[in-house]
N, C-alpha and C positions, 0 to 999 in steps of 0.2 A: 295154302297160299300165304297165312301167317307168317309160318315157319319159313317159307323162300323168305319173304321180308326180312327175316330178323336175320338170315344166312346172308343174303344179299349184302344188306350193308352194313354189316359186321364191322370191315374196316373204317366207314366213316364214323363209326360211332367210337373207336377207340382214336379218331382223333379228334375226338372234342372231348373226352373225358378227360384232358387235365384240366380244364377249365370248372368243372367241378363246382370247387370251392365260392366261384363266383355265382353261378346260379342257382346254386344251393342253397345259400344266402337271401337270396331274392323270391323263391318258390317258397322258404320257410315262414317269411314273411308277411305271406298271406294264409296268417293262421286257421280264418274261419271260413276259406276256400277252400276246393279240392284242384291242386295245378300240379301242371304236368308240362315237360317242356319236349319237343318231338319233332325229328328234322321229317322232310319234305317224302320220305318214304313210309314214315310213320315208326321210324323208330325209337323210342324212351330214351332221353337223353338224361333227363333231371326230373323227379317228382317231390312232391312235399311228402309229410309225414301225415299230412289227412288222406291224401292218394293211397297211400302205402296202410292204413288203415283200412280205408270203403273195401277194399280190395282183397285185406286179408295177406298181403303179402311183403316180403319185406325189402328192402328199399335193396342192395344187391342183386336180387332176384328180376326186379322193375325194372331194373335200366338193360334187363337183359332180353324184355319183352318186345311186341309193337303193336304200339295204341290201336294200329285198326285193327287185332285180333280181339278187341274187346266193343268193335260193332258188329250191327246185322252184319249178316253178306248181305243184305240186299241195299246198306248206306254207303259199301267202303266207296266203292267206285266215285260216287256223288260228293261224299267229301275230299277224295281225291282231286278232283278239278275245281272246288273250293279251295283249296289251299295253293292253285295253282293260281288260280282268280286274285289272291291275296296278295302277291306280289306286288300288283299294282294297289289295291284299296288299303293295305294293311291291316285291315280291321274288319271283323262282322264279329253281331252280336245278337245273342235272344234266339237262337237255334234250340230248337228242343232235339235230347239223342237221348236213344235208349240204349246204355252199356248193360254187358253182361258181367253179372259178379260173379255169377259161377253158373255151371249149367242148369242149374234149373232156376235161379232167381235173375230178374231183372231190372232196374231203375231208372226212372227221368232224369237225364238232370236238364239243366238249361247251360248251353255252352257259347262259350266267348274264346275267339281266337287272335290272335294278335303277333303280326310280325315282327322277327326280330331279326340283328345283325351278330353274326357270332368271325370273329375272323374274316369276313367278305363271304360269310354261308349264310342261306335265311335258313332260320329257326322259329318255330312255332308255337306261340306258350299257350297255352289251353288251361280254362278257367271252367269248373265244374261247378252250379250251384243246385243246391236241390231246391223245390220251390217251398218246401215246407219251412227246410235251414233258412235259407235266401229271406224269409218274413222275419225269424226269427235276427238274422243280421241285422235286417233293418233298423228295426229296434234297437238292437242293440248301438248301432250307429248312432243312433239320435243320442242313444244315453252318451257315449262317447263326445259326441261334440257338444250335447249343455255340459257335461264336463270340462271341457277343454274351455267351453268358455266363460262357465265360473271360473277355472282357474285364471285364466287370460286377464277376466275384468278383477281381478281381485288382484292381480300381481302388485306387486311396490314400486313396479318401473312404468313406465310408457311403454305397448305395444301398436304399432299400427302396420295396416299393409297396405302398398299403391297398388294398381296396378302399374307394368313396366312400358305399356305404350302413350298413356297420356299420362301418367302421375295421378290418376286418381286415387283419394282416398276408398278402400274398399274393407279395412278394418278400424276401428278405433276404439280402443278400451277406454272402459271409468276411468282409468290413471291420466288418462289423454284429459278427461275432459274435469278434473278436478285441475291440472298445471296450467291447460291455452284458458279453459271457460268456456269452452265449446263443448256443444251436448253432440253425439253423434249421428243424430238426426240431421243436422245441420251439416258435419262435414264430409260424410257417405254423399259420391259418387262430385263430390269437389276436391282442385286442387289446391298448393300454398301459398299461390297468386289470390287464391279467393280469401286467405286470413289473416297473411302477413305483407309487412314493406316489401315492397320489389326488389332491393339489394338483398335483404335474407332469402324473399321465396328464392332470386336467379343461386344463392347458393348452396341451396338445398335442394336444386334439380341439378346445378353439376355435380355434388356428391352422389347422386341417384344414378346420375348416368354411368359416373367412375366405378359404383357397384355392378351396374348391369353390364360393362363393357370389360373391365377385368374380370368377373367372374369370383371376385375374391369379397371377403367381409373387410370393410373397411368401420376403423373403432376412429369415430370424431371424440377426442377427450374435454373438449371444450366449446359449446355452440351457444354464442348468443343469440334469444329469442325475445322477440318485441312483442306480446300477445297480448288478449283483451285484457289478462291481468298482470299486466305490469311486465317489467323486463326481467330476463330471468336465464340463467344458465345452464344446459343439458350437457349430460356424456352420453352421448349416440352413438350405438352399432346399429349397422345396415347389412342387410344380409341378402343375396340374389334367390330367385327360386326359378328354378328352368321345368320345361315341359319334357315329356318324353322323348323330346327329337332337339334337346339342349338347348332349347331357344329360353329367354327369361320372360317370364309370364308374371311373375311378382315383386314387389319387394319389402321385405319385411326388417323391420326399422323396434328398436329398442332403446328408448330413452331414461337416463337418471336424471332428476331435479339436482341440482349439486347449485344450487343460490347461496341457498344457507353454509354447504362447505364451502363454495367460493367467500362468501363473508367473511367466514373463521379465519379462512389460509391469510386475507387480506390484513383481515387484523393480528394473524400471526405474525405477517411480516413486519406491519407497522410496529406490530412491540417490541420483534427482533433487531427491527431496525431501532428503535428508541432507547431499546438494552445496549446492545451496539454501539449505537453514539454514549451513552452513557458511561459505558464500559471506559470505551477510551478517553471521555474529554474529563471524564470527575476528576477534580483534583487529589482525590483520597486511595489508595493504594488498595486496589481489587483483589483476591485471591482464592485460589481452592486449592486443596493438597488432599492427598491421602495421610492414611495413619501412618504409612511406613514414610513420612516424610516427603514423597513425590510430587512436585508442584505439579497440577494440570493448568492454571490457567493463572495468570497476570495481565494487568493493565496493562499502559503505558505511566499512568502516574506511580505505581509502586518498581514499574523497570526505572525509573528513574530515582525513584526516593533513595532507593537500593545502590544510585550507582552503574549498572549494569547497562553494558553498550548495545543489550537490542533484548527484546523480551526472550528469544528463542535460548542466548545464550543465561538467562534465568532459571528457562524450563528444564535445563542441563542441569540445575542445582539441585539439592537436597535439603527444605528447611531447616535441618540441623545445620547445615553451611553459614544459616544467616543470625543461628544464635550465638551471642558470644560463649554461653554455658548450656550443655547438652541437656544437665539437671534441670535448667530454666525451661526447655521446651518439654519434656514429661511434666512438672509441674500444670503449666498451660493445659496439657492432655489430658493430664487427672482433675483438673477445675471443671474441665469440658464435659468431662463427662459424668461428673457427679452430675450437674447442673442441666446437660446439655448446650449450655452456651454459657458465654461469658459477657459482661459489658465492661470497658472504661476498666478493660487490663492492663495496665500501665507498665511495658517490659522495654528492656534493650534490644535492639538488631544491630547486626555485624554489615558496614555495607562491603562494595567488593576489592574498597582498597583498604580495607581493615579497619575504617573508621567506625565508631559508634552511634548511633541516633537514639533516641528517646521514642516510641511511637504508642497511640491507645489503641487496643486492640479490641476487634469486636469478632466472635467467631462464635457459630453455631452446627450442632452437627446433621448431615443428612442421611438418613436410614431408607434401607431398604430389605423391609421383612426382619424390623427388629435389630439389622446389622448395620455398623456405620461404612456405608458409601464413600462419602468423604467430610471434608469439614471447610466451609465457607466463612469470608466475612470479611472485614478492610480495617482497615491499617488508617488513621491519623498521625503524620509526622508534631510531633507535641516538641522536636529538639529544644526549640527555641524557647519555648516555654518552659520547660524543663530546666534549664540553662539559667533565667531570668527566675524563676522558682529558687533554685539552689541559690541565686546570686543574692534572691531576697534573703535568702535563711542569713544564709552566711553574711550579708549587708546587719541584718536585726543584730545578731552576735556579735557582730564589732561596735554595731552600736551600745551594745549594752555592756560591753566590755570598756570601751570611751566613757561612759556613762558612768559606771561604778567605778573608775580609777581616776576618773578627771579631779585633779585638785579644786578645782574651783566647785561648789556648791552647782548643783543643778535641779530646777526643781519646773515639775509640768501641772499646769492648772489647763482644768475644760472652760468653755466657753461660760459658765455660770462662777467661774471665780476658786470653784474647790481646787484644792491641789490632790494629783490624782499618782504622782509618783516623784521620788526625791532621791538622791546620792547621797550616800557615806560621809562625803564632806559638807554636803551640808547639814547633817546632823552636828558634825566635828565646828562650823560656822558657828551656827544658833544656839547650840547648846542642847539640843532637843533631839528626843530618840525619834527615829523617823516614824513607828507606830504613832506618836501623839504628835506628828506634825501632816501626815497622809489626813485626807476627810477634810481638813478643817480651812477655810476661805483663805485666800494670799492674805487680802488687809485684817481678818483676823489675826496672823500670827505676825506683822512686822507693827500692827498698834502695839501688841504683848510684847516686842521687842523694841519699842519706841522707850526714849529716857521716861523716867517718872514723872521727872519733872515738866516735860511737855507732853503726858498723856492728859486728852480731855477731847470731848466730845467733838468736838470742829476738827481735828485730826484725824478720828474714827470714819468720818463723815467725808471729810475728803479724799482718803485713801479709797474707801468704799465707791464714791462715784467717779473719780479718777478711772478705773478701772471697768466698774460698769457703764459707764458713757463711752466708753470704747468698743465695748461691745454691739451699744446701739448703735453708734456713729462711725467707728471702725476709726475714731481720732483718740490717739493717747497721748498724753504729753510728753511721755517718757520713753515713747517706743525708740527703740534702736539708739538710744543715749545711755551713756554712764551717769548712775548718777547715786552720788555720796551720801550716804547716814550716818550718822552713828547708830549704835544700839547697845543697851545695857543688858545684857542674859542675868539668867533666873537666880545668880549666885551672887549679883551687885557688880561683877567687871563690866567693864567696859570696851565695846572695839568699834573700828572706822571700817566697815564695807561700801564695796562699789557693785549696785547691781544695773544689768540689762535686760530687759525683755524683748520678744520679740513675736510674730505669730509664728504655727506652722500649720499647713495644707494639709491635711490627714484624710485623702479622698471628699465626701460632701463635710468634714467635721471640722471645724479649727478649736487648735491647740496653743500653749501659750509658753513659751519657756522662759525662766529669769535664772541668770545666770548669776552668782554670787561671790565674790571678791573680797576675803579677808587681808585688808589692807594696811593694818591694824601697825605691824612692823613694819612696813615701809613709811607711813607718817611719822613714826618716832626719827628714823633715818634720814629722812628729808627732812630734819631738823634740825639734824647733829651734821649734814651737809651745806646745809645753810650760814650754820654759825662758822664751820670749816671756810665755807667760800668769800664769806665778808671778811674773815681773818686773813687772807690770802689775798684777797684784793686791798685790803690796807698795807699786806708789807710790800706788794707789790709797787702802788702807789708811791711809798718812801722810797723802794730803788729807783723808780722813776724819776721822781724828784730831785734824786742826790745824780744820777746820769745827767738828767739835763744841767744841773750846776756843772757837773765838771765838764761835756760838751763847748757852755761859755764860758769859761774860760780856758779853753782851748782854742774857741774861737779868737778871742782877744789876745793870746799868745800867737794866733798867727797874723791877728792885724799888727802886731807889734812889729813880724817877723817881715812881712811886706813893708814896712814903712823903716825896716831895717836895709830891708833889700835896696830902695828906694835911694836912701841915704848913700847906700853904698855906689850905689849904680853913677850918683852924681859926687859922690866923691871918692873919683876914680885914684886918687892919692892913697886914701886911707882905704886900700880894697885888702889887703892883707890881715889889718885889724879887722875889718866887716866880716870875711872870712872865719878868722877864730869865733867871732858870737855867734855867725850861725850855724856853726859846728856845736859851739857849746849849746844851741838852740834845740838843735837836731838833737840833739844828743836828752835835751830838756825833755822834751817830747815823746821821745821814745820810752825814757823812763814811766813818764805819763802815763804813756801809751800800755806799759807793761805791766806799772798798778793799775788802771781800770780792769785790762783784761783779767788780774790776778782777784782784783777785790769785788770783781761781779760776776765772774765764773761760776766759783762756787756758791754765791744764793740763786743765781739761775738756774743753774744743775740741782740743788735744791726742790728750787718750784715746779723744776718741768718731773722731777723724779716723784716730787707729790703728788702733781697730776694724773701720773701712771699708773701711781697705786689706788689713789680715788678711785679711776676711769674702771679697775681691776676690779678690783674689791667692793662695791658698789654698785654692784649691778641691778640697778633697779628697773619696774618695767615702765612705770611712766617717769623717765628720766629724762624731755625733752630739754625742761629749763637747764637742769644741771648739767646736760650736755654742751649747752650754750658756753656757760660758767667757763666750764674744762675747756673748750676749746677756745674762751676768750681769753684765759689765760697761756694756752700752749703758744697761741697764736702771739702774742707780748714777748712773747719768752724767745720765740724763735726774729720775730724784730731785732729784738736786743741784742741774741747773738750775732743774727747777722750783722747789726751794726759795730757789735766788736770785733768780727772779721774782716772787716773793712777795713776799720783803723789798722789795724795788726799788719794788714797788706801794705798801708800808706807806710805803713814804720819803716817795714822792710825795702819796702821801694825808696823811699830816699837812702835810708844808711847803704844803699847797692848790695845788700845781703839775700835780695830773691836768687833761685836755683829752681831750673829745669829738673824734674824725678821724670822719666818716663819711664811707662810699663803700658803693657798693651790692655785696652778696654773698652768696654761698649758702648759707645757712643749715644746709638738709639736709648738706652736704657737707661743714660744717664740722663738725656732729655726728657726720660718722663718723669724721671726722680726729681729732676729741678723742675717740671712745672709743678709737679705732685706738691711741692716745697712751697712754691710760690703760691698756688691756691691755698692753701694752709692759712699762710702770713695775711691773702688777700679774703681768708675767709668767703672764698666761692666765689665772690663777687663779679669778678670778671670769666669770658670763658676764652680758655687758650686753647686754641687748635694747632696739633704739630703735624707738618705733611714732612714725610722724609723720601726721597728718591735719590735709590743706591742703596749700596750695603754699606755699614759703617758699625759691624757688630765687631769689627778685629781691630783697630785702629789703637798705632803706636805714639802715645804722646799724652803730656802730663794731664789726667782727668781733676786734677785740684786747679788746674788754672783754667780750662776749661768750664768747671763747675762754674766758680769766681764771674766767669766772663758771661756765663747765660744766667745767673740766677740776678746779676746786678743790673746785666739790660731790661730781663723781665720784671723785677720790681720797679724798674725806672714807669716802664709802660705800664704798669698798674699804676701808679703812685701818680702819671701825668697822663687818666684819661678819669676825669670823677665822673664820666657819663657813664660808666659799667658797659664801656665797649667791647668788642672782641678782639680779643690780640692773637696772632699769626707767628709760630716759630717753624723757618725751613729750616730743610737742611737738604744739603746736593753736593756733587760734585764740581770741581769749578778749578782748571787750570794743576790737575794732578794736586787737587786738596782738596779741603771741606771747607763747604763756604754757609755759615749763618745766617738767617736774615731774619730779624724781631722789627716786625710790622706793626702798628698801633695807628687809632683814629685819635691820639688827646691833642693835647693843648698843644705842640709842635715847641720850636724854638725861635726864639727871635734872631732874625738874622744878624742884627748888627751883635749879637751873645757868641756866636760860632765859634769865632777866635779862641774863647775861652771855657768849653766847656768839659776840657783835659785836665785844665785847672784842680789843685785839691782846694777843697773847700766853695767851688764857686757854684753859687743855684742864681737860675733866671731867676728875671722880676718878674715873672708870671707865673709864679708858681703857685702863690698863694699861701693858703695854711697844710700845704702838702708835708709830709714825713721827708727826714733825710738831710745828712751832712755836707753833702758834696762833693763825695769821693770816689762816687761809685763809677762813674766814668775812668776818673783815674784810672782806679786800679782794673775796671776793663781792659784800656788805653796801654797799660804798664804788663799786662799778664799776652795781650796779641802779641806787643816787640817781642817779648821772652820768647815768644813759638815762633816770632820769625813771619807775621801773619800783616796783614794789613786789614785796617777800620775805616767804614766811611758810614757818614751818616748825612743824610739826606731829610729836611725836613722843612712843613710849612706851616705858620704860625695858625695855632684851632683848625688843622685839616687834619694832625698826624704825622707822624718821625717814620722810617724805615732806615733800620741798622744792620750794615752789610759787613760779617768779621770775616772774612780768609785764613784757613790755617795750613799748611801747608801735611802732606803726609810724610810721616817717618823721616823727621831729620834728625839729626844726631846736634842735638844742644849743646850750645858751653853753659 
């Protein structure tokens, strides 16, 4: 009957043998079983290798069998419609059957049958235990699960399992109850409603649910937990467990405490972010490179210090890029590494348009495993300091170069009176080598230079507190003043110095300098100028004196000649004799005229030629007075001539021997040469303002009569305003000429005078004790007709005169 069976369904059983692999798997499984897996005829499908053991046969051979040829005959029948029964129950269990091992032995076991689905075929898995084995399982069970769950309560994570229909808790390890503070006493057969907030427990039954309804492990990496101790963050996996018929029966849940690395990461971040801000907002130039040069990282303050239009196009560089000298950056490299760092390296960088900076460097190197990594550190731009550094050096050296070449003695005392450093010249001053004048107090060495004859105790005494009461009081008497000594040096001469003191600001110190002035040859000078100038001013004087005599009676030659005129005019008979005498008059006159000019020429030219050489040769540095002197006398000098160009004009104007010269000249330039002339004579006194509108730098026409005509109106207006008014020369265009106009605030002229102020020889009666012959109008008056020009003069008595001359351009003169 066996054997039909196993012929019987031969074929169905080769077509469930590729499935094999899979229930192999599963049979092997159950190690300390004897299973067997055997479709609905009884034939061996799949056994384990305890089957294939009890049995004695091997596993090939087995699936070639069928299970009921190894019951009574007198069970097959009976298990036959058991396993038919099974369909609907899927399951019986605790069956006692007696297999045959072989023909003469027999054994109990107790047997478990259980349905299965194979492809839409049932299959039968059969579970053999012996009662003896089966006690010894037991056991062995137990040990298995207190195993399982020392390891469990001992894990490092959180384990728990719910059930999947209410969420109960149904496992909870020690890990569980050292993180909530729950003992598991307590949360066995409760849910998360019973420990936590309602917003956590609802989110930790919709992740349970997402577990049991996908079927998948879901990994929470971040779960905040509000528990009895305190709040606290887990990384949870959850994991589904299903029953034999795939439905989920559990679910088992794995938590890490990750508080404390959440803390870490936070404060990671805070530092990254703190380095980060740092990085970028520091004002000082950040940097890492490698050895071979390769920038890895810059600021923004060193992308800039550098130049460079964005950090990226930096990190394109190569530090060697940013040294001016390649040797200067191995230098650097060999410091570095002797040392491992460097501080307050003070080098050049190249920026990216060639220019150079000054920067201190601070760099240190990072190892790893003994090897350098890279090399760190930042950069302070020092340019400017740098810059202001050199500018001090180079400021000290010129100082001291001023200092040892200055003629003038120069000598520095500190605030207690010692002299603490001194110049060349003034040793060359004192007499004294600068060794034995350094150390020793200012009024020590100028009482030892004090005459003999006034050294004495009250001297000592005043130079001494002179000097130290300045220091308490910060009052000197002599501060920033020249002021005169003599002194007698160690050999009996004698010299005149001028000294100045002064403070200087040396950061918290003050310093004192006296400046020292051997003046010695200039007072001899100014004495032998002195006797020069009073000599000068006496012959001056005489010509003065001998001028004014022959002036009157020149005057009185021509009262003569008026009262000649007179005679003649009324006696109109004798007008032909009246004629000859004022020819022979005329003729008187001129000779006159031609000895002063002859006999005072040359001691003017004289005086003014001695003043030249004085003003030359003479050059002293305080020469105020004697400037005065020289220019009191230039100033006489040039009076005098001009008043004999006057005359000289009048001569020629009556005998009718004036003559137009023209050539072409500058007008403009002549006008400042004649005020230049006229402030001279007027000694500053007054101020002339010339406005000129037009050009008048080409102009054809005689600049001698032109001169004449401006230098004798402008003396007019000095001469009649003694208030030190302002006087006004234009000049413009005016009807195809050039038209003058000398404006003045003085004395005016009296109207009922107008008539006559063409006149030679005629001055108002207002004039006072003012300078001047009377001519000067004249020959004004006589030099326009020559140019063909017209005069008008407009004036109001003590308001001020305006004098309007027209000259016409470019005429061709007789």
């Amino acid at each position: 009957m066996n054997g039909m069976h196993s012929e019987k369904n031969s074929n169905q059983r080769h077509k469930v043998i590729p499935d094999t692999k899979t229930f192999k798997g599963i049979i092997d499984s159950f190690d300390k079983c004897i299973s067997v897996v055997i479709d609905l005829d009884g034939n061996i499908l799949f056994a384990n290798e305890k089957f294939c053991e009890i049995f004695s046969i091997k596993y090939d051979a087995i699936i070639r069998k069928n299970y009921f040829s190894f019951l009574k005959d007198t069970d097959i029948e009976k298990f036959k419609k058991k396993l038919k029964k099974l369909i609907n129950s899927k399951v019986y269990n605790g069956e006692n059957v007696i297999l045959k091992i072989d023909k003469s032995h027999s054994v109990t076991f107790k047997q478990n049958v259980e349905l299965m689905k194979l492809k839409g075929e049932n299959l039968y898995r059969i579970t053999l235990k012996n009662e003896k084995e089966l006690h010894e399982l037991e056991n062995e069970l137990n040990k298995t699960k207190r195993f399982l769950e020392g390891i469990i309560d001992n894990l490092p994570v959180t384990v728990f399992v719910k059930d999947a229909k209410e969420g109960k808790f149904v496992l909870w390890n020690r890990k569980c109850e050292q993180i909530f503070g729950l003992e598991s006493e307590i949360t066995l057969g409760k849910t998360d409603f019973d420990f936590f907030p309602k917003k956590q427990a609802e989110f930790f039954r919709k992740k349970d649910n997402e577990v049991l309804k996908s079927g998948k492990v879901i990994d929470i990496p971040e779960e905040l937990i509000d528990g009895k101790l305190g709040r606290k963050y887990l990384h949870t996996i959850k994991v589904p467990i299903y029953d034999e018929n795939d439905s989920p029966i559990f679910l088992l849940g794995f938590s890490e405490d990750i508080t404390e690395k959440k803390e870490v990461e936070e404060a990671v971040k805070r530092s990254v972010a703190l380095y980060t801000s740092l990085f970028k907002r520091l004002p000082i130039g950040l940097y890492r490179t490698r050895k071979d040069g390769t920038i890895l990282e810059a600021n923004p303050a060193l992308v800039e210090m550098l130049g460079y239009p964005s950090r990226e196009k930096l990190l394109e560089q190569n530090t060697f890029t940013v040294y001016p000298d390649e040797g200067l950056r191995r230098e650097t490299l060999s410091k570095i590494k002797k040392k491992g760092q460097v501080y307050d390296f003070v080098i050049p960088l190249k920026k990216i348009d060639g220019s150079i900076i000054w920067v201190r460097d601070k760099t240190q190197i990072i190892e790893d495993e003994n090897n350098i990594e890279y090399y760190e550190g930042f950069l302070e731009d020092i340019t400017d300091r740098k810059l202001a550094e050199e500018a001090l050096i180079d400021s000290e050296e010129k100082f001291r170069c001023m200092f040892e070449q200055s003629l003038d003695g120069l000598v520095l005392i500190d605030d207690k009176g010692k002299i603490i450093d001194c110049n060349k010249a003034t040793e060359n001053i004192l007499g004294f080598k600068i060794a034995k004048i350094l150390g020793k107090t200012v009024y020590d060495l100028f009482y030892s230079l004090a005459p003999k004859d006034n050294r004495n105790p009250d001297l000592y005494e005043n130079l001494k507190n002179s000097f130290l009461s300045y220091i308490e009081t910060g009052i000197y008497p002599w501060e920033k003043k020249w002021v005169e000594r003599n002194i007698e040096l160690s050999d009996g001469s004698m010299k005149v110095i001028t000294s100045l003191i002064f403070p200087i600001q040396t950061g918290n110190r003050t310093i004192f300098c006296k400046i020292l002035d051997d003046i010695t040859e200039r007072k001899k000078a100014e004495e032998e100028i002195n006797e020069l100038n009073r000599s000068l001013e006496n012959k001056v004087m005489e010509r003065t004196a001998m001028l004014r005599k022959s002036l009157q009676e020149l005057n009185e030659e021509i009262e003569l000649r008026k009262e000649a005129e007179q005679k003649l005019t009324d006696a109109k008979d004798n007008i032909t004799d009246a004629w000859n005498k004022e020819r022979e008059l005329s003729e008187l006159k001129s000779r006159f005229i031609s000895m002063i000019s002859h006999e005072y020429r040359t001691p003017l030219t004289i005086i003014m030629t001695s003043t030249f050489l004085l003003e030359k040769y003479y050059n002293i540095r305080d020469g105020e007075k004697f400037g005065e002197k020289i220019e009191m006398i230039q100033s006489s000098v040039q009076n005098m001539t001009q008043m004999l160009e006057n005359v000289l004009l009048v001569g020629k104007s009556d005998k009718g021997s004036m003559r137009t010269k023209l050539k072409y000249c500058n007008i403009e330039r002549l006008c400042e040469q004649v005020i230049e002339e006229v402030q001279i004579i007027d000694k500053f006194a007054h101020n002339i303002e010339l406005v000129i509108e037009g050009d008048f730098k080409h102009e054809k026409t005689d600049e001698i009569m032109i001169h004449s005509i401006l230098i004798n109106l402008l003396l007019n207006s000095i001469n009649y305003s003694p208030g030190n008014e302002d006087i006004r020369l234009e000049l413009g265009e005016c009807d195809d000429g050039m038209e003058f106009k000398i404006i003045d605030d003085g004395i005016g002229i009296p109207p009922s005078e107008k008539p006559y102020i063409f006149d030679s020889f005629f001055r108002g009666t207002n004039i006072g004790t003012s300078t001047g012959f009377g001519v000067g109008l004249t020959i004004v008056k006589t030099c326009v007709e020559e140019l063909k020009g017209k005069i008008n003069i407009e004036s109001e008595l003590y308001k001020g005169t305006k004098v309007t001359v027209y000259v016409p351009h470019q005429v061709d003169y007789v």
